[in-house]
C-alpha positions as CSV (number, residue, x, y, z in Angstrom):
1,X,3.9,5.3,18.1
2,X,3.6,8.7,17.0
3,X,1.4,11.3,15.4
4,X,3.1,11.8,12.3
5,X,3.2,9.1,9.6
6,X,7.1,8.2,8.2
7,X,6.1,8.5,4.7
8,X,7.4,10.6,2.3
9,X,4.7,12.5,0.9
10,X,4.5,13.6,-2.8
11,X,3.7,17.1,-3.8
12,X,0.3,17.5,-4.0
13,X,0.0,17.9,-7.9
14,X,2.8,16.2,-9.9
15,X,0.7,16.1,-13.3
16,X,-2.4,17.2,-15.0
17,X,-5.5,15.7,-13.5
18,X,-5.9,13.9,-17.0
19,X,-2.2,12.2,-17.3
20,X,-2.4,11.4,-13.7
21,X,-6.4,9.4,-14.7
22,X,-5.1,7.9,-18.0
23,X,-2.5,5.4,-16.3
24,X,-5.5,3.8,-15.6
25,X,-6.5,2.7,-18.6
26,X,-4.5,-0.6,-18.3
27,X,-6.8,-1.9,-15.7
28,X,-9.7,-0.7,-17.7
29,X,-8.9,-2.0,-21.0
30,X,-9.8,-5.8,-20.8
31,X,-13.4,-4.6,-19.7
32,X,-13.2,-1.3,-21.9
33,X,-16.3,-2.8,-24.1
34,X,-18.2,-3.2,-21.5
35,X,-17.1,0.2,-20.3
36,X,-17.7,1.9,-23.5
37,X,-21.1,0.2,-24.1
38,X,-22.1,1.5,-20.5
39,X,-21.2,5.0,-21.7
40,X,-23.3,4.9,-24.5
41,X,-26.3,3.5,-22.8
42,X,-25.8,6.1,-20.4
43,X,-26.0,9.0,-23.6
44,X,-28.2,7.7,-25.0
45,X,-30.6,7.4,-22.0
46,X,-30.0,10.8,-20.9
47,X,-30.5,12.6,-24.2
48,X,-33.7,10.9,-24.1
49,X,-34.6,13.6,-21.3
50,X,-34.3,16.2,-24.3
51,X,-37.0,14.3,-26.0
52,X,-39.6,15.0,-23.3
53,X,-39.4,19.0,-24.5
54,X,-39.8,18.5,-28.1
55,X,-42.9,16.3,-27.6
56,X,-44.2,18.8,-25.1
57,X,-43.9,21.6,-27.9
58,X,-45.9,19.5,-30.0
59,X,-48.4,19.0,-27.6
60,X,-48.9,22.7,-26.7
61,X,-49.0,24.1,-30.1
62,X,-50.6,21.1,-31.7
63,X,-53.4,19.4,-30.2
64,X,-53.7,21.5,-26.9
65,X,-54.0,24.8,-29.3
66,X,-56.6,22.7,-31.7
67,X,-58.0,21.0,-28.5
68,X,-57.3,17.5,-30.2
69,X,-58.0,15.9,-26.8
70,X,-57.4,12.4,-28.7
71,X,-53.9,13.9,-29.5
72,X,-53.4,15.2,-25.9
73,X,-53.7,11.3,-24.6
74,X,-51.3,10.3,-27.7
75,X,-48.5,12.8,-26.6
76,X,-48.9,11.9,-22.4
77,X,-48.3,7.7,-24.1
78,X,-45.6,9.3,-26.0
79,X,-44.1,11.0,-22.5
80,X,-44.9,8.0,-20.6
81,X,-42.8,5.7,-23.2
82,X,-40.0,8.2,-23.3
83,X,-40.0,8.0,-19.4
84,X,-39.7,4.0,-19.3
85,X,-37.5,3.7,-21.9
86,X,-35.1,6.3,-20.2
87,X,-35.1,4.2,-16.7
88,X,-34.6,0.9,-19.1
89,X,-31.3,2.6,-20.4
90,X,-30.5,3.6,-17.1
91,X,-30.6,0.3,-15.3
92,X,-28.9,-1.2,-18.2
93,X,-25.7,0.7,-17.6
94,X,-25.5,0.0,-14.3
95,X,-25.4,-3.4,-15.2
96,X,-23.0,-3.1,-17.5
97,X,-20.4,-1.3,-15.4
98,X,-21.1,-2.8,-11.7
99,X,-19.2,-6.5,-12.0
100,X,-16.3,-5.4,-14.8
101,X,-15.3,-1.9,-12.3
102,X,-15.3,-4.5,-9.5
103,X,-12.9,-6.5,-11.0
104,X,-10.9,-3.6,-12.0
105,X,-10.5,-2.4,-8.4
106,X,-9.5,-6.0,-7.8
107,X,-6.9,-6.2,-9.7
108,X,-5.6,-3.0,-8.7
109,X,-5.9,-4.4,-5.4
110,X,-3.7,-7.7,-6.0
111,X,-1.5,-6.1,-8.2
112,X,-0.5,-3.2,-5.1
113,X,-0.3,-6.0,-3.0
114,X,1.8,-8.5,-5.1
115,X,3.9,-5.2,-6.0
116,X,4.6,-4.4,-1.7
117,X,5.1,-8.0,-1.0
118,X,8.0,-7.8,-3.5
119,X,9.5,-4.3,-2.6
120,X,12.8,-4.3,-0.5
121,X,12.8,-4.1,3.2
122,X,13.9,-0.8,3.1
123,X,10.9,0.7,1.1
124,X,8.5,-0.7,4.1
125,X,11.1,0.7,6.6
126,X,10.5,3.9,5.5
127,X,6.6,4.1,4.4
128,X,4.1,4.3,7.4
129,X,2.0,0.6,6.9
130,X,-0.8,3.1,7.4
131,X,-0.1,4.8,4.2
132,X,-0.4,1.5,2.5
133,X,-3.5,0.8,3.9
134,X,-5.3,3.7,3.1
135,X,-4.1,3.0,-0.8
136,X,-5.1,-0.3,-1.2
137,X,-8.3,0.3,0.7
138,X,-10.0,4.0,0.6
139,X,-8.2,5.3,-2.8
140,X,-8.8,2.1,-4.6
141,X,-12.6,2.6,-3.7
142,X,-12.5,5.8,-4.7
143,X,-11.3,5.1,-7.9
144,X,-14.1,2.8,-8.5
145,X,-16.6,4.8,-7.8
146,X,-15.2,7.2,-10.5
147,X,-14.6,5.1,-12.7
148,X,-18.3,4.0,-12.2
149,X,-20.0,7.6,-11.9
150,X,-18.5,10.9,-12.4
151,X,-16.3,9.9,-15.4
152,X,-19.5,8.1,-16.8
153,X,-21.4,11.1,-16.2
154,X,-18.5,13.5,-17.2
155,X,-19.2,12.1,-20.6
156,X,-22.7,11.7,-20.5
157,X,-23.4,15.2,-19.3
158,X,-21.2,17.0,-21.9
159,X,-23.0,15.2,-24.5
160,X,-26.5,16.4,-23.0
161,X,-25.3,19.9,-23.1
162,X,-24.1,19.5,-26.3
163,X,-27.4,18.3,-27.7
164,X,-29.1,20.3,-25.6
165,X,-27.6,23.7,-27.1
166,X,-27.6,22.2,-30.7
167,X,-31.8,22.0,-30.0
168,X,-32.1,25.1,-28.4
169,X,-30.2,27.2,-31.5
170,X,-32.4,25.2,-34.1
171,X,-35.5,26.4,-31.7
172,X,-34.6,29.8,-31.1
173,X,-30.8,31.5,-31.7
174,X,-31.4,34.5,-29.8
175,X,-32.0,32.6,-26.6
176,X,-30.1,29.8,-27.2
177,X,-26.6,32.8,-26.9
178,X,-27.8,34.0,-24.0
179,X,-28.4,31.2,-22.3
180,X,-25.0,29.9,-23.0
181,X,-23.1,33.1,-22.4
182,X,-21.7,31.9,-19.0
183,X,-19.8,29.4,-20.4
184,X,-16.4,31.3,-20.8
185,X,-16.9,32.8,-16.7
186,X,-17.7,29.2,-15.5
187,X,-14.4,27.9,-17.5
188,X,-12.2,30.3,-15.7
189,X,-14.1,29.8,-12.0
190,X,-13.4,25.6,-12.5
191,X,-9.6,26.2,-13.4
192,X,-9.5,28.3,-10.3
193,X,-11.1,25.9,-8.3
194,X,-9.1,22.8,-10.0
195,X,-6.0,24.3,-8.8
196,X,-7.2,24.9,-5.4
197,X,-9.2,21.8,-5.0
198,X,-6.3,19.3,-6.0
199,X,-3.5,20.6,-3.5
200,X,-6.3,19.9,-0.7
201,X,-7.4,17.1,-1.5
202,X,-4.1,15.2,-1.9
203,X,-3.7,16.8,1.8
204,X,-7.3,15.4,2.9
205,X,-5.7,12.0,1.7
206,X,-2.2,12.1,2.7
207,X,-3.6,12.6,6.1
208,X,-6.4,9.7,6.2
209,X,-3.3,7.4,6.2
210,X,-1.6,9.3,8.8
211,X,-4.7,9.0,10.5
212,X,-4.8,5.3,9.7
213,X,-1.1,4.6,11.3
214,X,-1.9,6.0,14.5
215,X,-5.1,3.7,14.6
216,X,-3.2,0.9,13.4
217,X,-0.3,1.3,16.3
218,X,-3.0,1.8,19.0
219,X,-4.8,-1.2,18.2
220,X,-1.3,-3.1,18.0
221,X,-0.1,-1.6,20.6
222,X,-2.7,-1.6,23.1
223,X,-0.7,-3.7,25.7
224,X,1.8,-1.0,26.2
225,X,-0.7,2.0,26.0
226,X,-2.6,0.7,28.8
227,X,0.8,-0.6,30.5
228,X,2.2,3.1,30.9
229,X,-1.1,4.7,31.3
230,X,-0.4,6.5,27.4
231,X,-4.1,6.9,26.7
232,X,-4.7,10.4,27.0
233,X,-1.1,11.1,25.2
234,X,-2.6,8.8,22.2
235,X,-5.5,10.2,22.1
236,X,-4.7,14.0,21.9
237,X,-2.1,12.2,19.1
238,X,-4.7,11.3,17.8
239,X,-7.5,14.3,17.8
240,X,-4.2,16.4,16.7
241,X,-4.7,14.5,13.5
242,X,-8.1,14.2,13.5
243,X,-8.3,18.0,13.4
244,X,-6.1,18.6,10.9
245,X,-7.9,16.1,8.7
246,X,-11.3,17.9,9.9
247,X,-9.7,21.8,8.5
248,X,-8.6,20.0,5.2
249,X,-11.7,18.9,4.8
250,X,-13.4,21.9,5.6
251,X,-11.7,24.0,3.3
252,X,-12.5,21.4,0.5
253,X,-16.1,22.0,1.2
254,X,-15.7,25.4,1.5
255,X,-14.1,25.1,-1.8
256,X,-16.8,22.9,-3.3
257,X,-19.6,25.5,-2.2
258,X,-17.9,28.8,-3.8
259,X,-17.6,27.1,-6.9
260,X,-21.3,25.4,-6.6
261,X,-22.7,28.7,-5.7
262,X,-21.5,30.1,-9.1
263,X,-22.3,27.4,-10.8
264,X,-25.9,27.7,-9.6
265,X,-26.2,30.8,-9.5
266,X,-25.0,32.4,-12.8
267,X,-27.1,29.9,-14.4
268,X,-30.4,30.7,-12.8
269,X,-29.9,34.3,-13.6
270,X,-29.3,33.6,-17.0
271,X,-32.3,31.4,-16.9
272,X,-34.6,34.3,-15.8
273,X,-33.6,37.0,-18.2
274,X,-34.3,34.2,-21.3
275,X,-38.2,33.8,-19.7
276,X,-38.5,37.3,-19.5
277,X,-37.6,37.9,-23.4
278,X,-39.3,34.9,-24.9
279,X,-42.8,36.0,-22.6
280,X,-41.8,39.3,-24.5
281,X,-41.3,37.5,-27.7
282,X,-44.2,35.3,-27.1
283,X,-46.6,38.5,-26.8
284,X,-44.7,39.8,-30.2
285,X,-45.6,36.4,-31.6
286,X,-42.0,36.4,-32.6
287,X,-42.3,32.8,-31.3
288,X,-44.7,30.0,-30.3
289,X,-45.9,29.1,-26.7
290,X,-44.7,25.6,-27.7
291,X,-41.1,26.9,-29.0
292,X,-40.9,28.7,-25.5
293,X,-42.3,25.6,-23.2
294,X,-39.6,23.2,-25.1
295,X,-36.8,25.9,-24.8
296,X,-37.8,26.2,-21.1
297,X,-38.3,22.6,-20.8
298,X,-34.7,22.3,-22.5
299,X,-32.9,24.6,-20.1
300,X,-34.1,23.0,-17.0
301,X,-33.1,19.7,-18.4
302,X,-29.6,20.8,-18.3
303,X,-29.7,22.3,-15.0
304,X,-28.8,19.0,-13.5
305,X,-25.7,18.8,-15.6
306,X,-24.4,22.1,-15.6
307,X,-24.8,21.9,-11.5
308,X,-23.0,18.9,-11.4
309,X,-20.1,20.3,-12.8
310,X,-18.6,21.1,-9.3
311,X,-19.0,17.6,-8.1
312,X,-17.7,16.1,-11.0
313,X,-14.5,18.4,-10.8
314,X,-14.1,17.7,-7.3
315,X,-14.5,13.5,-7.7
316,X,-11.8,13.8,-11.0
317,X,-9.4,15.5,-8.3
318,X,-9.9,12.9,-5.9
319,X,-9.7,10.0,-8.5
320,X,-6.7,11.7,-9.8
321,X,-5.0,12.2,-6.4
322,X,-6.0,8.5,-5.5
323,X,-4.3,7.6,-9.0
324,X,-1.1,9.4,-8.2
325,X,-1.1,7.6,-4.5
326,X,-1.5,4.1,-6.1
327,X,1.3,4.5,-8.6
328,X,3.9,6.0,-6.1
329,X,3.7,2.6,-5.0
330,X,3.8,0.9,-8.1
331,X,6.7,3.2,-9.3
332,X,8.8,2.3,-7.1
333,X,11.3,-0.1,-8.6
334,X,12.1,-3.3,-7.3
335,X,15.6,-4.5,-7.5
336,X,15.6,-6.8,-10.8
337,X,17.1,-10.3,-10.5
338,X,20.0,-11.2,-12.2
339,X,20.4,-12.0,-16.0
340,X,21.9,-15.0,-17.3
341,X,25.0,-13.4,-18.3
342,X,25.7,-11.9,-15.0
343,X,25.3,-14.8,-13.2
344,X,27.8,-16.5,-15.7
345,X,29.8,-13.4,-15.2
346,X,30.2,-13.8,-11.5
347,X,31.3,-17.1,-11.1
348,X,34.2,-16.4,-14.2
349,X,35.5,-14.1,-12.0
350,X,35.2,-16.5,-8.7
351,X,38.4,-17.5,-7.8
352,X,39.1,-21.1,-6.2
353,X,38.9,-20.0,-2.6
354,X,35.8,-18.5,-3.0
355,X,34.3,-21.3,-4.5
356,X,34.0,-23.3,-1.2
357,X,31.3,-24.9,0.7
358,X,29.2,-22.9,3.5
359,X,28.5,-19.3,3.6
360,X,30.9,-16.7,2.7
361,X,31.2,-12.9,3.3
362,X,33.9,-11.0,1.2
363,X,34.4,-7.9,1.6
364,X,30.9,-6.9,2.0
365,X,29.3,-3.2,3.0
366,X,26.3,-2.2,3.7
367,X,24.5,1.2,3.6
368,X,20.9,1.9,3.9
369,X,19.5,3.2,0.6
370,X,18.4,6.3,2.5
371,X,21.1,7.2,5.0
372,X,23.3,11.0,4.2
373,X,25.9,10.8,1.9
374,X,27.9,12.0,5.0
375,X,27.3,9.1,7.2
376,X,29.3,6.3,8.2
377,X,28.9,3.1,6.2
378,X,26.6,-0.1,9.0
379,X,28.9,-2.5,7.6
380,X,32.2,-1.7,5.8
381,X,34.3,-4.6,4.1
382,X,33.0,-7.7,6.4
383,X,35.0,-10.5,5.6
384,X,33.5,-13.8,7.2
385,X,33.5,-17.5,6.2
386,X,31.0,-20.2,7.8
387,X,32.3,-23.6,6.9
388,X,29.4,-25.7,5.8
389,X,27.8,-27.7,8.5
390,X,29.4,-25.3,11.1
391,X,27.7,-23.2,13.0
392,X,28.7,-19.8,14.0
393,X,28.0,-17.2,16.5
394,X,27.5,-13.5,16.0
395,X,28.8,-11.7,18.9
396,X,28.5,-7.6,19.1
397,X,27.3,-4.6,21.0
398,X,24.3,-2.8,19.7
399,X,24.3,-1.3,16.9
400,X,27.6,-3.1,15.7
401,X,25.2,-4.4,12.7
402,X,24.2,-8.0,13.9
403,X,21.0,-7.9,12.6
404,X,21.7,-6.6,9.5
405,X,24.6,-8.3,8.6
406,X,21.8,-11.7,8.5
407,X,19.1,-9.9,6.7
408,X,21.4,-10.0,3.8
409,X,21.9,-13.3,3.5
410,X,17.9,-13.7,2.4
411,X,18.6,-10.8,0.8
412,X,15.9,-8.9,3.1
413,X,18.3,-5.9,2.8
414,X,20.9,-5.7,-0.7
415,X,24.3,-5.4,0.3
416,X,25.9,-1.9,-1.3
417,X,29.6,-3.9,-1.5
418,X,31.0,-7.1,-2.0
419,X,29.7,-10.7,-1.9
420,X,27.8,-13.0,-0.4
421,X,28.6,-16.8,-1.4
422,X,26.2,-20.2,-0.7
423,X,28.1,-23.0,-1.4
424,X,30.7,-20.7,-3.8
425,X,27.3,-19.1,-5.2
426,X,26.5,-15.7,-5.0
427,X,23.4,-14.6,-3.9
428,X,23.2,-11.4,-6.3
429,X,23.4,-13.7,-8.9
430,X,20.6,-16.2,-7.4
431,X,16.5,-15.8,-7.7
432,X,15.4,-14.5,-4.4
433,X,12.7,-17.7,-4.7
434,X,15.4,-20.0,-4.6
435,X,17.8,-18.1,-2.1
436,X,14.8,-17.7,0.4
437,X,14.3,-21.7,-0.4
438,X,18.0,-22.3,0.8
439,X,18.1,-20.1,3.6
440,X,15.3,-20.1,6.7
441,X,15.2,-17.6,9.2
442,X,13.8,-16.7,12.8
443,X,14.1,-13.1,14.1
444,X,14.1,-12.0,17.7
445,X,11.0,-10.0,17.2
446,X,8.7,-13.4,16.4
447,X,5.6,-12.1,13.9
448,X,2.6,-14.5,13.9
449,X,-0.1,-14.2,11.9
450,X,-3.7,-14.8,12.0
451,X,-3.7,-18.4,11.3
452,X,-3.9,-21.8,13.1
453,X,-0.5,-22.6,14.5
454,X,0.1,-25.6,11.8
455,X,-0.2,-22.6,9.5
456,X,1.8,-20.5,10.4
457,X,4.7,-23.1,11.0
458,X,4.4,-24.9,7.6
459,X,5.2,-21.3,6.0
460,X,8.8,-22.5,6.2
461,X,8.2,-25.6,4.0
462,X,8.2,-25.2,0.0
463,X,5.0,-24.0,-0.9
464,X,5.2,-27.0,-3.6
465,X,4.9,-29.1,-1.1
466,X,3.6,-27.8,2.4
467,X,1.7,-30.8,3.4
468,X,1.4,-34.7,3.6
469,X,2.4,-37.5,5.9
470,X,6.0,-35.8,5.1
471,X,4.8,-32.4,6.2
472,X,2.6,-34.2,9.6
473,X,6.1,-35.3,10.3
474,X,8.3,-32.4,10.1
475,X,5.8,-30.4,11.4
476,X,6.3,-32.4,14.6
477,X,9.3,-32.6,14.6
478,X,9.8,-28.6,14.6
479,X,7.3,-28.6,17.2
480,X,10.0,-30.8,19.1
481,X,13.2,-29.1,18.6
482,X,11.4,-26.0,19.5
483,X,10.1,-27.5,22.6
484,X,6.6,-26.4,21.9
485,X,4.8,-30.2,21.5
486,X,3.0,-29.4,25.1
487,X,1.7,-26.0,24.7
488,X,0.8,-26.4,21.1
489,X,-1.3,-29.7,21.8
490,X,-2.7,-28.3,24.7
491,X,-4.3,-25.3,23.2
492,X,-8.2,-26.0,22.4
493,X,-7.7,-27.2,18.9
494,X,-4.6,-28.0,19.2
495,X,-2.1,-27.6,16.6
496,X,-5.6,-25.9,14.1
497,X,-6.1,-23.5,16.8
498,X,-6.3,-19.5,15.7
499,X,-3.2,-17.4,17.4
500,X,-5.3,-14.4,17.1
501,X,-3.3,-11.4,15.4
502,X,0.2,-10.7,15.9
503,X,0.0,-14.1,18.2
504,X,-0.8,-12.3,21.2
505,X,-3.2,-14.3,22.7
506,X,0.2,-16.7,23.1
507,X,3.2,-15.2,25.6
508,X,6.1,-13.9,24.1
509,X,8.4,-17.1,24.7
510,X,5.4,-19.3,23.0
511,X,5.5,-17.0,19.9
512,X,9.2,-17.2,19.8
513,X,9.4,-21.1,19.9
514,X,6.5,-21.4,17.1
515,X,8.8,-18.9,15.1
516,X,12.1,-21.1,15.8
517,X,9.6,-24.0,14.5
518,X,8.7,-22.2,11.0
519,X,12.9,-21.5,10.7
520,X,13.5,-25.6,11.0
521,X,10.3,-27.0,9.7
522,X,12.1,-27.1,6.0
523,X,15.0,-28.7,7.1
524,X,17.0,-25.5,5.3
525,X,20.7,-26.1,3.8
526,X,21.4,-22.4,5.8
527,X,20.2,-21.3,9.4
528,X,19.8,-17.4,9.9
529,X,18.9,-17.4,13.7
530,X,18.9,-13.4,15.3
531,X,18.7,-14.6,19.0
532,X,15.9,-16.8,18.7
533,X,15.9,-17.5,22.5
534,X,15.8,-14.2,24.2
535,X,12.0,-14.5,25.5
536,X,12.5,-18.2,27.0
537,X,13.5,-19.1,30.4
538,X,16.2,-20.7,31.5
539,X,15.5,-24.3,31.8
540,X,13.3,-23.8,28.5
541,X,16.5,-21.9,26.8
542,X,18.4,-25.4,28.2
543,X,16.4,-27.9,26.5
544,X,15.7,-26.3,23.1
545,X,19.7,-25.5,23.1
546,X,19.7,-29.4,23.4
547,X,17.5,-30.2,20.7
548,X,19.0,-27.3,18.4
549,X,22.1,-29.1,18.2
550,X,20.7,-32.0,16.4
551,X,19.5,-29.5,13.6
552,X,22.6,-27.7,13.5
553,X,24.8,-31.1,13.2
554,X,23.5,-31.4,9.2
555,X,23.1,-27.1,9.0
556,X,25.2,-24.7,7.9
557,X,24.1,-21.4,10.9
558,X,24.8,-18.0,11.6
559,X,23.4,-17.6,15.3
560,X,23.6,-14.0,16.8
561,X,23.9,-14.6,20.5
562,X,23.9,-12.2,23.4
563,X,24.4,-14.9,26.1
564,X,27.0,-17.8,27.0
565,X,24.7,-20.4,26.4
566,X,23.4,-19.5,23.3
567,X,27.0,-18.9,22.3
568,X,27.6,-22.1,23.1
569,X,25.7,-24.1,20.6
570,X,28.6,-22.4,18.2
571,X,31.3,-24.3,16.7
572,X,33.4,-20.6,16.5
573,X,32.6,-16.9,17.2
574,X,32.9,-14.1,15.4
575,X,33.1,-10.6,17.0
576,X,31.1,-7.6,15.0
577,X,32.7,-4.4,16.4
578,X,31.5,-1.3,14.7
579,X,30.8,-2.8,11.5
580,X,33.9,-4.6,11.1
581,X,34.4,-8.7,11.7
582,X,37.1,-7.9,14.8
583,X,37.8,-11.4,15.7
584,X,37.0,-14.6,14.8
585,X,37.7,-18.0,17.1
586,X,36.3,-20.6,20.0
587,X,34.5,-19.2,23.0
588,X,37.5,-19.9,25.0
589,X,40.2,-18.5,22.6
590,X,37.9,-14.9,22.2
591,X,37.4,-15.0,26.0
592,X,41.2,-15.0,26.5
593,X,42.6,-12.9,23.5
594,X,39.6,-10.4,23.2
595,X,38.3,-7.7,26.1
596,X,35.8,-6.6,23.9
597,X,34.2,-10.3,24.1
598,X,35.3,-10.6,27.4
599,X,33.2,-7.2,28.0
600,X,30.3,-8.4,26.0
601,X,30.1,-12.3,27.0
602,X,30.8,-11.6,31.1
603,X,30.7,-8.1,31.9
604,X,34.4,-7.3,33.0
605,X,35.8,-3.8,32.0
606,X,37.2,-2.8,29.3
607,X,40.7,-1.7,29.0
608,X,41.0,2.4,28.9
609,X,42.0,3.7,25.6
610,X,45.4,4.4,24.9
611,X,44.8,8.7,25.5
612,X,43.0,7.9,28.4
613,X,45.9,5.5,30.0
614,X,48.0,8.4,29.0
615,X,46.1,11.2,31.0
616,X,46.1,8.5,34.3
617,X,50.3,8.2,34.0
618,X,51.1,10.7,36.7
619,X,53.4,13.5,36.0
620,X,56.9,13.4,36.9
């Protein structure tokens, strides 16, 4: 756990604030009439506020100047009707935008999710699950709401002022170029402050989901916090990013308040030197009292949209920086699936021998997509062939690429070199659907989620076909092989009990049993097992090691095995030494033929290297 997130954050402005908002319009198109219709209620109902002037200017230098009382009660109807028609218009657009944006930010929502769920191991290997939590929550929210007001009113308000200033020139020309003379200084402060504003807030937001990993690793991994007394360390992580969250978002709201202070201010002063002239035109008689009420009237009207300028910039920054956050996700390519005429291609080129049953690595290397150009190759040209219906070990010291080597068979991890065959087919060439349908696994690190425990076991049968008298009965038989029957039907609910997240409410060999139960539930043609027995004791380890070797009989495995007994099980062993498949053979023939197994399965010493026998060879 630590206080910086893993992710690889994006400069803070890699387009224009309007390319960066437009790659929504995909998600906004199938409810764009809606949309549209929305924005035009919303124009409509806010030039309406203009309207309120112009029957004031009647009032003053009609009937109040002719004291038409009758006429003074026909204008206030006239204002009244404006008014409710305005708050009609109003509430119709916000119930014309509220359920289509909704589902817009929904299918945003599935369509991140759906898009992670399909990205390679090695994309979530390297992003903080933090970061991806703070998209598909807070910037997806964020985008809604701007979808739903500050682009609504980014429209509405320029049309306002528009109308506004088209009213105010036919009233009075004079007064209408004064009042509007700020325009070009206002321009100039908002590209300032665009500029500014974007770089911190793609900051404010990169560091919410740093912010949001360390939360998320706490809560997880709360156990080991309060284990080795790591509070205060985690939470002076943790106020470290707080704070630096807290000065980025002061700065934006220092930001925010120069530009609102020009805004407001250049305006008013503006304001006051057009009352001054048109009293002074008023007492010329240059112009009516009416003319100079409506003009007054006019300018205050678009107070609220000139002043909102500043918030409207700052949301479209946001909205475009949440954009830009959502499709560095979606950008990100996932591997593409074969095409016909490769797959066709590939097994032209198969020759006989690798055309044979079982699981076969040939010449296979492996490099993480992210690793120097520099460094050494994990795997480099494995060559390893499991018979079908045999079942072999995987023997190595750490970091000899054990793990790896398995992940890509399921093709969790892509391998950079060579082939992997099923049955003589290679699994480049297959749809990872039906690859993952062939091939069940069970890491040593068991992940539960928060389910019932039949749940979370029937994930390993076809989702075609996950329950039924046929699912009852595999699922307990799993639950048998794994050795779990007992514990499983003794929890409160039994089998439809909630594990809680993570499983933890279970202890570590329970959630390792269950996990070995999802791996066999779906009776798979291949077994990918990375030390599924590391958390059990001994005569536990025994007696699911006894009813493992009925399941193997009929499977096709790859066990990685750190201990004798789980060695055992294996038909043959194969030694993983630095990458490399260093010997393959029996328990007995590795244990006599190979010091490195030797080393690894009983603890003798290894040999001394051939420069370090040298240097013991006393001098003559």
């Amino acid at each position: 756990m630590s206080a910086s997130a893993t992710t690889p954050h994006s400069p803070a402005r890699k387009r224009s604030v309007v390319r960066s908002l437009l790659r929504l319009w995909p998600y906004v198109r199938p409810v764009r009439v809606r949309f549209f219709s929305a924005a035009g209620v919303a124009v409509v109902a806010s030039c309406m506020s203009l309207v309120f002037p112009l029957i004031l200017k009647w009032i003053v230098d009609g009937p109040i100047t002719e004291r038409d009382f009758a006429g003074v009660w026909l204008g206030g109807l006239l204002l009244l009707g404006v008014g409710i028609v305005e708050a009609l218009l109003f509430g119709l657009r916000r119930w014309l935008v509220a359920r289509p944006l909704a589902g817009v930010e929904a299918a945003m929502r599935a369509d991140l999710y759906r898009h992670s769920q399909r990205l390679p191991v090695a994309f979530h290997d390297r992003w903080a699950s933090g970061q991806l939590l703070s998209r598909a929550t807070g910037d997806l929210q964020q985008l809604r709401m701007f979808l739903a007001f500050p682009l609504t009113f980014l429209v509405v308000n320029g049309s306002t002022i528009l109308v506004g200033c088209v009213i105010m020139l036919s009233l009075n020309w004079q007064l209408a170029l004064l009042l509007i003379s700020p325009i070009l200084p206002l321009v100039w402060v908002c590209t300032v402050f665009e500029r500014q504003f974007s770089v911190a807030s793609r900051r404010a937001q990169d560091q919410m989901g740093d912010l949001t990993t360390v939360v998320e690793e706490s809560v997880l991994g709360i156990r080991i916090i309060k284990g080795f007394g790591r509070h205060r360390s985690q939470a002076q992580a943790f106020r470290a990013l707080s704070q630096r969250l807290f000065d980025t978002e002061v700065r934006k709201a220092r930001l925010l308040g120069w530009i609102l202070a020009v805004i407001f201010i250049l305006p008013e002063l503006v304001l006051g030197a057009v009352l001054v002239i048109g009293v002074l035109q008023v007492a010329s008689g240059a112009i009516t009292v009416g003319t100079l009420v409506a003009f007054t009237a006019i300018a205050l009207a678009l107070r609220w949209p000139v002043e909102s300028i500043g918030f409207i910039l700052a949301m479209c920054n946001e909205a475009s920086t949440a954009t830009d956050r959502f499709f560095e996700v979606m950008d990100t390519e996932v591997p593409p699936e074969p095409a016909a005429g490769a797959v066709a291609a590939i097994t032209a080129r198969a020759r006989p021998d690798e055309a044979a049953d079982g699981l076969r690595f040939a010449g296979v290397t492996f490099r993480f997509p992210d690793a120097a150009p520099e460094s050494a190759s994990v795997l480099e040209r494995v060559d390893l062939h499991v018979r079908s219906g045999e079942t072999m070990a995987l023997v190595g010291g750490t970091g000899s690429g054990k793990t790896t080597l398995t992940a890509l068979v399921p093709r969790l991890h892509e391998a950079t070199g060579g082939t992997i065959t099923l049955d003589g087919r290679d699994v480049a060439a297959m749809p990872r659907p039906e690859v993952r349908r062939l091939v069940s696994v069970a890491f040593e690190e068991p992940t539960l989620f928060s389910a019932t425990v039949r749940e979370n076991i029937l994930m390993g049968v076809d989702e075609e076909d996950p329950a039924g008298p046929a699912g009852d009965a595999e699922f307990e038989r799993a639950l048998r092989i794994a050795q779990a029957t007992g514990f499983v039907h003794a929890l409160p609910n039994g089998p439809d009990t909630e594990v809680g997240e993570q499983g933890m409410s279970l202890s570590g060999g329970q959630r390792q049993r269950l996990a070995l139960a999802r791996a066999v539930v779906g009776r798979p043609r291949f077994l990918v097992l990375d030390d599924p027995l590391s958390a059990l004791d001994v005569h536990t380890e025994a007696r699911v090691e006894a009813a493992l070797r009925e399941v193997l009989v009929g499977t096709t495995a790859l066990v990685v095995a750190h201990r004798p007994s789980t060695v055992m099980l294996a038909d043959r062993v194969a030694l993983l030494s630095g990458g490399r498949i260093a010997a393959v053979g029996t328990h007995a023939e590795l244990l006599r033929d190979s010091a490195e197994y030797r080393h690894l399965m009983t603890g003798a010493d290894l040999p001394p290297a051939p420069d370090e026998a040298r240097e013991e060879v006393p001098a003559r």
